[in-house]
PQR file of N, CA, C, O and H, with PARSE charges and radii, in Angstrom:
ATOM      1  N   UNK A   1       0.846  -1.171   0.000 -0.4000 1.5000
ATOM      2  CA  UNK A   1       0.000   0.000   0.000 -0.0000 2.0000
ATOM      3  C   UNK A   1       0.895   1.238   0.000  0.5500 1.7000
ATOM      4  O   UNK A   1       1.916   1.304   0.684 -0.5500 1.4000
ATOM      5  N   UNK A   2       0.497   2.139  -0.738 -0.4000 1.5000
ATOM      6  CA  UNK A   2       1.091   3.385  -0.908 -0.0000 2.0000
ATOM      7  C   UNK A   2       1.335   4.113   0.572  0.5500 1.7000
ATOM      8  O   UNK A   2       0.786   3.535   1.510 -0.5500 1.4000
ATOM      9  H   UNK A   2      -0.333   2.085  -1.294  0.4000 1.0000
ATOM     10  N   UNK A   3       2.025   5.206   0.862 -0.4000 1.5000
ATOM     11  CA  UNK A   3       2.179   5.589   1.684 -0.0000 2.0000
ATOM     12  C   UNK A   3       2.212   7.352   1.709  0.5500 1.7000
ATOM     13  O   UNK A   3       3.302   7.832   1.398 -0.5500 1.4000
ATOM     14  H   UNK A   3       2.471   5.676   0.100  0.4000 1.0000
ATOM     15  N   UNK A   4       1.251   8.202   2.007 -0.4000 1.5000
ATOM     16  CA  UNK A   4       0.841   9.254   1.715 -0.0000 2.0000
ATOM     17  C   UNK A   4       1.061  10.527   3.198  0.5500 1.7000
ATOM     18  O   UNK A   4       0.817  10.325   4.387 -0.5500 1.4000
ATOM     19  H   UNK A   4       0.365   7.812   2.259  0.4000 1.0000
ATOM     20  N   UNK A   5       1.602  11.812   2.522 -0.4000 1.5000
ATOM     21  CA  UNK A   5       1.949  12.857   3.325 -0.0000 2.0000
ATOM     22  C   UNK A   5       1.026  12.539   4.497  0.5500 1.7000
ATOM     23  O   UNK A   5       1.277  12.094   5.617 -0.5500 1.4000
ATOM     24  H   UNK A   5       1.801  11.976   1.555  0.4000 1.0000
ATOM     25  N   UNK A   6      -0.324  12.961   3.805 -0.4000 1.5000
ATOM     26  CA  UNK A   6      -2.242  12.993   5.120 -0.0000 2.0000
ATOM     27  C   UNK A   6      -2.382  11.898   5.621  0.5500 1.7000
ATOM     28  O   UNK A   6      -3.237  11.775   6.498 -0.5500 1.4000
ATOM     29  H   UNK A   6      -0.529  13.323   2.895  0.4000 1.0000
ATOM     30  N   UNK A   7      -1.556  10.723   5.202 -0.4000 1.5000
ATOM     31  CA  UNK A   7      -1.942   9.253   5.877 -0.0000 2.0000
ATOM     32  C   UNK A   7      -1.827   9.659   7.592  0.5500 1.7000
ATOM     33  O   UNK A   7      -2.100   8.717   8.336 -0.5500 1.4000
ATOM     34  H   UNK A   7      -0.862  10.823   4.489  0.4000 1.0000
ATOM     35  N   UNK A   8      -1.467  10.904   8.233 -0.4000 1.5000
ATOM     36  CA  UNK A   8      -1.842  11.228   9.952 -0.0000 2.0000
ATOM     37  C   UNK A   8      -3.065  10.319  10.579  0.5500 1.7000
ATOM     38  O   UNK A   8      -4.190  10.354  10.081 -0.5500 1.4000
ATOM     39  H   UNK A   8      -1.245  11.669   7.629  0.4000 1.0000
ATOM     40  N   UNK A   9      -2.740   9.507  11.715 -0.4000 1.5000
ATOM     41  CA  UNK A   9      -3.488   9.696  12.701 -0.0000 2.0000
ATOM     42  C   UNK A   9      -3.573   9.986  14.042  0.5500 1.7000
ATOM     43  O   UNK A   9      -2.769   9.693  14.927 -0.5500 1.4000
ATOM     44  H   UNK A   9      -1.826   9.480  12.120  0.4000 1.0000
ATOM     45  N   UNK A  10      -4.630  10.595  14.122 -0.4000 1.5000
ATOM     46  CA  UNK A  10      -4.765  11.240  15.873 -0.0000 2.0000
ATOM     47  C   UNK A  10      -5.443  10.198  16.900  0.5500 1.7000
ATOM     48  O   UNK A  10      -6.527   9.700  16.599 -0.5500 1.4000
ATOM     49  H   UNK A  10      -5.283  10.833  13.403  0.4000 1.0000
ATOM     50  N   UNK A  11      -4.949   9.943  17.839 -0.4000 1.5000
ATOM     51  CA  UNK A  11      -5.314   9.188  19.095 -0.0000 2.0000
ATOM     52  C   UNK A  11      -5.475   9.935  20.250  0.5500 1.7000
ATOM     53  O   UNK A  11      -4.401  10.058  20.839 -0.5500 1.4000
ATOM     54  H   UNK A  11      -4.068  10.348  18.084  0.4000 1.0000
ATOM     55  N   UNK A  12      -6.408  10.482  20.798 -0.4000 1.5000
ATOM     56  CA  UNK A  12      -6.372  11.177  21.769 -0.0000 2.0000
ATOM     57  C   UNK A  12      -7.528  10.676  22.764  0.5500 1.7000
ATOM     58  O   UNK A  12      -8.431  10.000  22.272 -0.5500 1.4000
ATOM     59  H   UNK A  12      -7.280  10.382  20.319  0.4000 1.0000
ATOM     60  N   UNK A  13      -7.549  10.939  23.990 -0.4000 1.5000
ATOM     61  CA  UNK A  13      -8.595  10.533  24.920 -0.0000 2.0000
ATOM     62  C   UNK A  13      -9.596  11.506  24.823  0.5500 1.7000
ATOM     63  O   UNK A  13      -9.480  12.684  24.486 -0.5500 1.4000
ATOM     64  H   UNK A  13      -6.816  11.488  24.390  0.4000 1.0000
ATOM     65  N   UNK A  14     -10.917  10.677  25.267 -0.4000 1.5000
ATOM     66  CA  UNK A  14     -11.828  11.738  25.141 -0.0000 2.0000
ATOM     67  C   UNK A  14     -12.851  11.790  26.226  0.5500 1.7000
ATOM     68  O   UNK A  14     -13.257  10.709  26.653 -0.5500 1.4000
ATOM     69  H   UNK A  14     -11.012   9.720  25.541  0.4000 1.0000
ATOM     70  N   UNK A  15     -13.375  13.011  26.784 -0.4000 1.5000
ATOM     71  CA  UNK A  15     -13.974  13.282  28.273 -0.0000 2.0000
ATOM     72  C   UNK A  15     -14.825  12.344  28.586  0.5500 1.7000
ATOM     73  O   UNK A  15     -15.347  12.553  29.681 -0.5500 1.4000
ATOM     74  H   UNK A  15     -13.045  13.889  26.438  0.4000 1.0000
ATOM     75  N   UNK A  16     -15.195  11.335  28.027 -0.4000 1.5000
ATOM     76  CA  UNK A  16     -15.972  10.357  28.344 -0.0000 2.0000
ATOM     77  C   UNK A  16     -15.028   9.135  29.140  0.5500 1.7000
ATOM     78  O   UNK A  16     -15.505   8.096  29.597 -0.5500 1.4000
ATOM     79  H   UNK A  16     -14.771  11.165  27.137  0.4000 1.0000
ATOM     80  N   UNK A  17     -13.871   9.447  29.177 -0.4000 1.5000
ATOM     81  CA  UNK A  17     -12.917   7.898  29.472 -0.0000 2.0000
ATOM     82  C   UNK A  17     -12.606   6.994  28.434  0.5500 1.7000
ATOM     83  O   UNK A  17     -11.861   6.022  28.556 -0.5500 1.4000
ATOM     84  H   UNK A  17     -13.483  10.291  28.806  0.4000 1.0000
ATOM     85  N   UNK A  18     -13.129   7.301  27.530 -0.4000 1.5000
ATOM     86  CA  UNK A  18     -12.593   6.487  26.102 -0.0000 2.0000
ATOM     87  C   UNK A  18     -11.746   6.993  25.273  0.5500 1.7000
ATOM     88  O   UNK A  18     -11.252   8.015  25.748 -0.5500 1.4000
ATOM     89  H   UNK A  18     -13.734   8.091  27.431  0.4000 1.0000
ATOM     90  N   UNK A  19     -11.275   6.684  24.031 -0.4000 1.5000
ATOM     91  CA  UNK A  19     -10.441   6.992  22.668 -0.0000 2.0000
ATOM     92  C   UNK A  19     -10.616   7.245  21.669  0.5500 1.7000
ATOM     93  O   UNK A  19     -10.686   6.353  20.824 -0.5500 1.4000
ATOM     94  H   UNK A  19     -11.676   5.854  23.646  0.4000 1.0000
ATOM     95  N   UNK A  20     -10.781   8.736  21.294 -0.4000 1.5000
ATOM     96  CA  UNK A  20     -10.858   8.287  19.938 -0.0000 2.0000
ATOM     97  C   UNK A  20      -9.974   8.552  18.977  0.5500 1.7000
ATOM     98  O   UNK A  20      -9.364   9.618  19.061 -0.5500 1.4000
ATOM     99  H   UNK A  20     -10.725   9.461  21.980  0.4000 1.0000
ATOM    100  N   UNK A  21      -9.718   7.692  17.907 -0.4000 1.5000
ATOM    101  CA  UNK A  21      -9.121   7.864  16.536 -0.0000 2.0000
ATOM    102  C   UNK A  21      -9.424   8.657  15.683  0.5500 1.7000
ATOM    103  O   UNK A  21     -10.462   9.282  15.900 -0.5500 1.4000
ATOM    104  H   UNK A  21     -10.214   6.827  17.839  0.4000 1.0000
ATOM    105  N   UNK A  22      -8.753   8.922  14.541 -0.4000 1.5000
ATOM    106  CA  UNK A  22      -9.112  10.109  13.766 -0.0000 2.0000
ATOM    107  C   UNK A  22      -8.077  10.117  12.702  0.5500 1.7000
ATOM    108  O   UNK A  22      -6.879  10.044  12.975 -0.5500 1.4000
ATOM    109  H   UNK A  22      -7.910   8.415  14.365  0.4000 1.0000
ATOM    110  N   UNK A  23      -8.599  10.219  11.309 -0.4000 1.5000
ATOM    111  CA  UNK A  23      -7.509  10.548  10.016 -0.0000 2.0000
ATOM    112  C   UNK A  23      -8.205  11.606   9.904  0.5500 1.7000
ATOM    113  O   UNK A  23      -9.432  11.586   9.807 -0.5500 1.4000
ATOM    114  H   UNK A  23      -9.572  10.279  11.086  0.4000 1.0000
ATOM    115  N   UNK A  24      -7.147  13.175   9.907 -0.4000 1.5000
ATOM    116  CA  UNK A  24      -7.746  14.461   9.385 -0.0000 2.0000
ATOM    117  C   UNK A  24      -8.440  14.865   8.136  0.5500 1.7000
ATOM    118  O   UNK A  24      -9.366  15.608   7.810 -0.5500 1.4000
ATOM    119  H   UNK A  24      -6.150  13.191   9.986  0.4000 1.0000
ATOM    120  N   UNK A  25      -7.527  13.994   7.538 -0.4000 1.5000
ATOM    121  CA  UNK A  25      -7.400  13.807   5.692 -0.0000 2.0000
ATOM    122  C   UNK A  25      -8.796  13.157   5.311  0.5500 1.7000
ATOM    123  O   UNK A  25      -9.418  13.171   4.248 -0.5500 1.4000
ATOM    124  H   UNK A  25      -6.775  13.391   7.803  0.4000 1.0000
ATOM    125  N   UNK A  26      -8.985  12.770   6.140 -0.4000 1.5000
ATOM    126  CA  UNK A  26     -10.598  12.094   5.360 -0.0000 2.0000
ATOM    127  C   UNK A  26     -12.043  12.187   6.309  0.5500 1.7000
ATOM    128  O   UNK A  26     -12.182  11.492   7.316 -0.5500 1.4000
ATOM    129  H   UNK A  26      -8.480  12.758   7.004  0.4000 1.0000
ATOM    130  N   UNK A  27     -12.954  13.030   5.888 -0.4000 1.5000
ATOM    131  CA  UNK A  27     -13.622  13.075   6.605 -0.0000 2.0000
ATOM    132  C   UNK A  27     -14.869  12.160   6.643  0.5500 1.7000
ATOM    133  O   UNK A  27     -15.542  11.940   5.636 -0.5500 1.4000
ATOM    134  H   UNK A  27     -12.841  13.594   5.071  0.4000 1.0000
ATOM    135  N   UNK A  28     -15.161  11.595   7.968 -0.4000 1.5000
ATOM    136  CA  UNK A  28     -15.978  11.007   8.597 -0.0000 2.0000
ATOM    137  C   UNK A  28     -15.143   9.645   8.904  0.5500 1.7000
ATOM    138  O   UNK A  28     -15.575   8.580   9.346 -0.5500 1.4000
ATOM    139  H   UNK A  28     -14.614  11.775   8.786  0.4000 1.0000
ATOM    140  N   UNK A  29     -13.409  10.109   8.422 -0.4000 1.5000
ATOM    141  CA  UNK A  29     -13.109   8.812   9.423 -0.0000 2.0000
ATOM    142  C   UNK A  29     -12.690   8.727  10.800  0.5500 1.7000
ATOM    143  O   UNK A  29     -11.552   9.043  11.147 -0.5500 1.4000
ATOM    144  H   UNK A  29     -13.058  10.974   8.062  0.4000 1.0000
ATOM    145  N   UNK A  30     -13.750   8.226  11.752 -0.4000 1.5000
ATOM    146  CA  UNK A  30     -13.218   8.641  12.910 -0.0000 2.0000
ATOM    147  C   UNK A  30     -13.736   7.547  13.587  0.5500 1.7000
ATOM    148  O   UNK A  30     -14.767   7.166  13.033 -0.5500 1.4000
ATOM    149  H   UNK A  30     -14.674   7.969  11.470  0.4000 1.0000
ATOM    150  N   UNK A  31     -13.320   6.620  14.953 -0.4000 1.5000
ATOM    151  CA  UNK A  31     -13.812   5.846  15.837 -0.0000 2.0000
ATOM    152  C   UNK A  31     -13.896   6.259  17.238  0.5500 1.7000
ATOM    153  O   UNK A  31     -13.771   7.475  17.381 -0.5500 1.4000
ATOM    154  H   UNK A  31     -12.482   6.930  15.403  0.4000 1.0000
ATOM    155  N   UNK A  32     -14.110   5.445  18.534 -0.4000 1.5000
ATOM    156  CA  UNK A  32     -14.241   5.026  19.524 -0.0000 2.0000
ATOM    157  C   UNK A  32     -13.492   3.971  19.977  0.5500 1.7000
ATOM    158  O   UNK A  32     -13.104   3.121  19.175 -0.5500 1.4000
ATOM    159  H   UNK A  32     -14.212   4.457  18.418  0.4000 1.0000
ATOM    160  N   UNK A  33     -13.237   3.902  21.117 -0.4000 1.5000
ATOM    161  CA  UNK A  33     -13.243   2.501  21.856 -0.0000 2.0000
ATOM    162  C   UNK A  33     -12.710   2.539  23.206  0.5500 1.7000
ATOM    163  O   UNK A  33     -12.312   3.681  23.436 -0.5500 1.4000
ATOM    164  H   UNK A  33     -13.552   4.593  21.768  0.4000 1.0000
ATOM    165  N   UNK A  34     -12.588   1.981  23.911 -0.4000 1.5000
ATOM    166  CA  UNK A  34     -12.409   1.963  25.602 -0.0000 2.0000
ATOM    167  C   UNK A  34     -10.922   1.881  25.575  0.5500 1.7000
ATOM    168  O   UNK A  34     -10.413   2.165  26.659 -0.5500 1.4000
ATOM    169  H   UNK A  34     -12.911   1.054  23.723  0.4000 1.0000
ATOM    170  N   UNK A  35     -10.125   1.582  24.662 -0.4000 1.5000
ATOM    171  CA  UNK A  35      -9.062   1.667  24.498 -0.0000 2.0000
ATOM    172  C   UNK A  35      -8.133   1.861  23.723  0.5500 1.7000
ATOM    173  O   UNK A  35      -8.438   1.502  22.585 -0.5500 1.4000
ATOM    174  H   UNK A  35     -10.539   1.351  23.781  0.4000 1.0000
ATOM    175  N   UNK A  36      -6.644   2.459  23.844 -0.4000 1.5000
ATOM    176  CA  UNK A  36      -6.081   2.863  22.104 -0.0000 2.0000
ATOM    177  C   UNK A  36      -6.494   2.369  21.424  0.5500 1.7000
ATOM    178  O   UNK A  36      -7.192   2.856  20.535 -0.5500 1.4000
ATOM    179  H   UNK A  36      -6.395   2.750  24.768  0.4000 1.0000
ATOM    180  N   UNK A  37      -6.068   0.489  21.659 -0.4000 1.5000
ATOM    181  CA  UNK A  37      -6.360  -0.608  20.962 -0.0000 2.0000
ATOM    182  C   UNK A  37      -7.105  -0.438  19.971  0.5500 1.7000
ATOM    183  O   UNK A  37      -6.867  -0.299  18.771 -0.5500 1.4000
ATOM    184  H   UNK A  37      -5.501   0.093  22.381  0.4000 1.0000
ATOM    185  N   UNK A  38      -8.472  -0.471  20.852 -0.4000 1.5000
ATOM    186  CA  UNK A  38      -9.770  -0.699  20.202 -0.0000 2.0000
ATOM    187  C   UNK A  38     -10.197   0.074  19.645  0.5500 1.7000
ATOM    188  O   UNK A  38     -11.238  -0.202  19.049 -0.5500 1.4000
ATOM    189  H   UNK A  38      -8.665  -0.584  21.827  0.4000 1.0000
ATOM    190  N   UNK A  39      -9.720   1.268  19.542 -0.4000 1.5000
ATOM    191  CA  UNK A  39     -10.387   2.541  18.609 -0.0000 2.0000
ATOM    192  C   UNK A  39      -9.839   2.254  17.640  0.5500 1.7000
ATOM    193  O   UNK A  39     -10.419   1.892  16.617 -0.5500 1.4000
ATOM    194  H   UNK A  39      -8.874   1.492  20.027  0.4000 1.0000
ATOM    195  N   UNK A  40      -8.253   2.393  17.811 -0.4000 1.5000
ATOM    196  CA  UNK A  40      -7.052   2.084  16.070 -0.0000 2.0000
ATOM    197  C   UNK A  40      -7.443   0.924  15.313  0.5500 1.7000
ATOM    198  O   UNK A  40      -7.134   0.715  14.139 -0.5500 1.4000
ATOM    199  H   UNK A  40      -7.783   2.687  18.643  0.4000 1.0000
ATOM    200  N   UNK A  41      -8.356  -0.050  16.282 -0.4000 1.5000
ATOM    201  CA  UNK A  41      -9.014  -1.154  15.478 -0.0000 2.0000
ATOM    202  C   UNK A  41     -10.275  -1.296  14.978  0.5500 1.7000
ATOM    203  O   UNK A  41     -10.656  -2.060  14.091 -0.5500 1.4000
ATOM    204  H   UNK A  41      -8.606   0.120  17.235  0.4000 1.0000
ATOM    205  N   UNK A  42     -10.946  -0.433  15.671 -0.4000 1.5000
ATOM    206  CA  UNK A  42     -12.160   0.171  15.118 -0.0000 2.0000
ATOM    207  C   UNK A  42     -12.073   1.298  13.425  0.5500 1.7000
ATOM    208  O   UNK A  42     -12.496   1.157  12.277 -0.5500 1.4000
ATOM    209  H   UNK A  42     -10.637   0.187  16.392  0.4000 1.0000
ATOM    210  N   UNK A  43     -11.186   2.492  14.260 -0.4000 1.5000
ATOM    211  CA  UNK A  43     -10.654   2.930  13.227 -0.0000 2.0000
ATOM    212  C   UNK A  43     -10.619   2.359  11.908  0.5500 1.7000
ATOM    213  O   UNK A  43     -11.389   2.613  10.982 -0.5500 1.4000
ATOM    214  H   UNK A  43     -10.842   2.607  15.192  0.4000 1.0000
ATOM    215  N   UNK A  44      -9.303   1.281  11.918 -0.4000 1.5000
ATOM    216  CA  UNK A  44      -9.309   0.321  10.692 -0.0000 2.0000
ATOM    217  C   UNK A  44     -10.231  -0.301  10.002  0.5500 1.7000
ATOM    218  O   UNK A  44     -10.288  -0.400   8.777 -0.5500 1.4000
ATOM    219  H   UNK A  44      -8.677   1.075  12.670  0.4000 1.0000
ATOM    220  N   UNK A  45     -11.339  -0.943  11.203 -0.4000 1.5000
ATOM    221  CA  UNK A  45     -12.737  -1.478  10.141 -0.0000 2.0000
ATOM    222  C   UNK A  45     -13.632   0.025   9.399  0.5500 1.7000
ATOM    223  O   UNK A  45     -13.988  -0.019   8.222 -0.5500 1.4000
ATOM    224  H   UNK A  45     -11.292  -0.863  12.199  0.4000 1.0000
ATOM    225  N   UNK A  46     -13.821   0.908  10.020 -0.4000 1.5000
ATOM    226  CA  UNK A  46     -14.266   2.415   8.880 -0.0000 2.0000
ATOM    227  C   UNK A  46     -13.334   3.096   7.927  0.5500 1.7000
ATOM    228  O   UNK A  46     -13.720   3.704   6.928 -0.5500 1.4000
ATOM    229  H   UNK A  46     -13.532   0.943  10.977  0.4000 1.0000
ATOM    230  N   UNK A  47     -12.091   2.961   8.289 -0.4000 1.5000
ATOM    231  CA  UNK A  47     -11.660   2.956   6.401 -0.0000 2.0000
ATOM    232  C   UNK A  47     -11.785   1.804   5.508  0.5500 1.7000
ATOM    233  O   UNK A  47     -12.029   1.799   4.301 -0.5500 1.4000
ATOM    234  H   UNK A  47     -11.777   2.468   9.100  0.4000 1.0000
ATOM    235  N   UNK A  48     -11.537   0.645   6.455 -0.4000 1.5000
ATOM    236  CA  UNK A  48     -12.343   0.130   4.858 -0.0000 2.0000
ATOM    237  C   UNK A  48     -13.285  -0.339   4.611  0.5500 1.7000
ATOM    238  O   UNK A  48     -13.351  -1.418   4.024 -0.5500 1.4000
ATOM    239  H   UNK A  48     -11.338   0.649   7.435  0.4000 1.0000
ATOM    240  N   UNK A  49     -14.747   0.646   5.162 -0.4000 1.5000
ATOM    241  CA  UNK A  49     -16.028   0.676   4.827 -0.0000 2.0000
ATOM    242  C   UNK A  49     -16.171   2.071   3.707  0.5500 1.7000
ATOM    243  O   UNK A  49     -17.055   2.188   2.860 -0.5500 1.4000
ATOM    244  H   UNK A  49     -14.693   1.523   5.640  0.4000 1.0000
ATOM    245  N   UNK A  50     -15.005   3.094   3.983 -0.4000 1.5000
ATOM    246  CA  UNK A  50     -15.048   4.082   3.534 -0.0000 2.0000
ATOM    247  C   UNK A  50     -14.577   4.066   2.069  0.5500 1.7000
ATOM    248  O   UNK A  50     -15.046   4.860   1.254 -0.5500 1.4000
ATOM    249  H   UNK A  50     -14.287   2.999   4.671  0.4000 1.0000
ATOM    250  N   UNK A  51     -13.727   3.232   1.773 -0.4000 1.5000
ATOM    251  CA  UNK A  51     -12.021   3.168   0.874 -0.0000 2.0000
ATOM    252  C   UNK A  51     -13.650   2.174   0.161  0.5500 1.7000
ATOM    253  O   UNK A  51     -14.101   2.864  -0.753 -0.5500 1.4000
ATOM    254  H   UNK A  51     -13.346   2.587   2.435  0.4000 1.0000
ATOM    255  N   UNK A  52     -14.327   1.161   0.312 -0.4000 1.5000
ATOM    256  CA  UNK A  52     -14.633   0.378  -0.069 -0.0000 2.0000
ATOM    257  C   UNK A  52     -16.135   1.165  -1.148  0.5500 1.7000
ATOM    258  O   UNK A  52     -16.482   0.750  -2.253 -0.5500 1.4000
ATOM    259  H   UNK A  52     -13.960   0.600   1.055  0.4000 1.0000
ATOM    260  N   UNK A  53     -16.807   2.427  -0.326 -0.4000 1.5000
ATOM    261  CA  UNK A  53     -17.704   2.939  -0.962 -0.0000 2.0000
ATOM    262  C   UNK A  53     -17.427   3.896  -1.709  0.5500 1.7000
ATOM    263  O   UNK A  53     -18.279   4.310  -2.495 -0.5500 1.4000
ATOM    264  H   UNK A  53     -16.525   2.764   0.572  0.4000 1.0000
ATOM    265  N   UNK A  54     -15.745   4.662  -1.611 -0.4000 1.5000
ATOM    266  CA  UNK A  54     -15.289   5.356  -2.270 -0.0000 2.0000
ATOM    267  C   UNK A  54     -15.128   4.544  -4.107  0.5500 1.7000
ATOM    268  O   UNK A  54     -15.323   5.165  -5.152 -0.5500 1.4000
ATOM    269  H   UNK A  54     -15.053   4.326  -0.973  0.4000 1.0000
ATOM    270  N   UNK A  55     -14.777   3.228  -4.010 -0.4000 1.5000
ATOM    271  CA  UNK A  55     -14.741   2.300  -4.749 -0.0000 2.0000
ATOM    272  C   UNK A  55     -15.692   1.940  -5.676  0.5500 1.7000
ATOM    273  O   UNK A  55     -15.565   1.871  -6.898 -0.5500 1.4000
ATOM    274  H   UNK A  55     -14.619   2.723  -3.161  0.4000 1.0000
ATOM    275  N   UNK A  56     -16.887   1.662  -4.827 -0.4000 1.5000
ATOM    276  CA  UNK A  56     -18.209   1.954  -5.549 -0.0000 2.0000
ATOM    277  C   UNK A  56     -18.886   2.494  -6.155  0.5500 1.7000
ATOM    278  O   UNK A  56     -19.680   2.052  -6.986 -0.5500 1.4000
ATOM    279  H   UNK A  56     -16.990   1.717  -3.834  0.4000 1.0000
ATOM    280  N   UNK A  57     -18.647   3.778  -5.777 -0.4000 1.5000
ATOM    281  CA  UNK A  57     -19.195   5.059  -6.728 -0.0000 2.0000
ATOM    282  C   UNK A  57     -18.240   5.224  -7.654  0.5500 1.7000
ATOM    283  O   UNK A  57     -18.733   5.480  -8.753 -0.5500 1.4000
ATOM    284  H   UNK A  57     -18.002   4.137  -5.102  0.4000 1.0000
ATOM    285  N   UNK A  58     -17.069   5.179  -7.648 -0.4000 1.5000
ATOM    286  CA  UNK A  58     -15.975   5.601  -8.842 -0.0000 2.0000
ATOM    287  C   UNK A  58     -16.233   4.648  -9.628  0.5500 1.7000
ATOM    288  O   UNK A  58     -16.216   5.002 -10.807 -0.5500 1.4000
ATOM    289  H   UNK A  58     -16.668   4.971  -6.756  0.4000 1.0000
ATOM    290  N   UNK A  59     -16.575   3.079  -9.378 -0.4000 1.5000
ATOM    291  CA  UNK A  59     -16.851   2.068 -10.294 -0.0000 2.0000
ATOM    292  C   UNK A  59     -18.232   2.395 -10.705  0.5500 1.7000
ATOM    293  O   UNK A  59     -18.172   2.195 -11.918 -0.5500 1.4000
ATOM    294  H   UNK A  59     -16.589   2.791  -8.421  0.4000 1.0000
ATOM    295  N   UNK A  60     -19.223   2.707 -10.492 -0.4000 1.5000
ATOM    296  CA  UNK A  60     -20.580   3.561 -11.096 -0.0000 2.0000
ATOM    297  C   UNK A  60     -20.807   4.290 -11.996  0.5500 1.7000
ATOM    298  O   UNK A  60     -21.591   4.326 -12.944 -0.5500 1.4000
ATOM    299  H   UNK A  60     -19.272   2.870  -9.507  0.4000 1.0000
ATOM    300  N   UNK A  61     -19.694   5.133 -11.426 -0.4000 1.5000
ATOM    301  CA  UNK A  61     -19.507   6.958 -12.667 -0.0000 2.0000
ATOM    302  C   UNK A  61     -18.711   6.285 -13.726  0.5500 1.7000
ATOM    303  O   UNK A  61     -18.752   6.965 -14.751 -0.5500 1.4000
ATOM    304  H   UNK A  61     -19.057   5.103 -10.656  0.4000 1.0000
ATOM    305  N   UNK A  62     -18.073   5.315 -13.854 -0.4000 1.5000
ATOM    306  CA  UNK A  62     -17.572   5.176 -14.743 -0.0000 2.0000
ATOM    307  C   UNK A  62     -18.065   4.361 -16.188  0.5500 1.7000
ATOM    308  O   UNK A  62     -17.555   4.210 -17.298 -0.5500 1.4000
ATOM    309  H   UNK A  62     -18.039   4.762 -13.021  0.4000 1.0000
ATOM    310  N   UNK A  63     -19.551   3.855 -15.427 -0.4000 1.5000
ATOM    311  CA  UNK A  63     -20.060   2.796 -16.183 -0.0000 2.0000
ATOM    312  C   UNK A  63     -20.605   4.231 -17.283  0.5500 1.7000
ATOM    313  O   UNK A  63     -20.592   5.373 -16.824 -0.5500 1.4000
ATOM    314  H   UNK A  63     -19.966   3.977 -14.525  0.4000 1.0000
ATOM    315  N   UNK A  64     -21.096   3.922 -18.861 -0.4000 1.5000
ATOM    316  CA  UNK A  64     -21.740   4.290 -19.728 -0.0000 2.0000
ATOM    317  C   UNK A  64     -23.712   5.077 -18.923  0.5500 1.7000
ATOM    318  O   UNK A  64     -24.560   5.525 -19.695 -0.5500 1.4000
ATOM    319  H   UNK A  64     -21.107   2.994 -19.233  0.4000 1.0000
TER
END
């Protein structure tokens, strides 16, 4: 996989006692979880729900 300037992510705690994740570069990718862990792994399953519908529509627009 390519490796890109915006590929950033943010891990920070959040006033609830949990984590959340965050790529700046793309919006609405962002998670939760009770722990780094589980957010950066959460994280990971919504980009590629995101990467996957980004996919979809570009394969759409392209049809005739």
């Amino acid at each position: 996989m390519r490796s890109h300037p915006d590929d950033t992510i943010v891990l920070q705690p959040d006033d609830n006692g949990t984590f959340v994740a965050y790529v700046p570069a793309i919006p609405g990718c962002h998670a939760w979880g009770q722990t780094p862990e589980v957010a950066q792994r959460e994280l990971a399953n919504v980009f590629v729900m995101i990467r996957e519908e980004y996919l979809n529509q570009t394969a759409s627009s392209a049809l005739p």
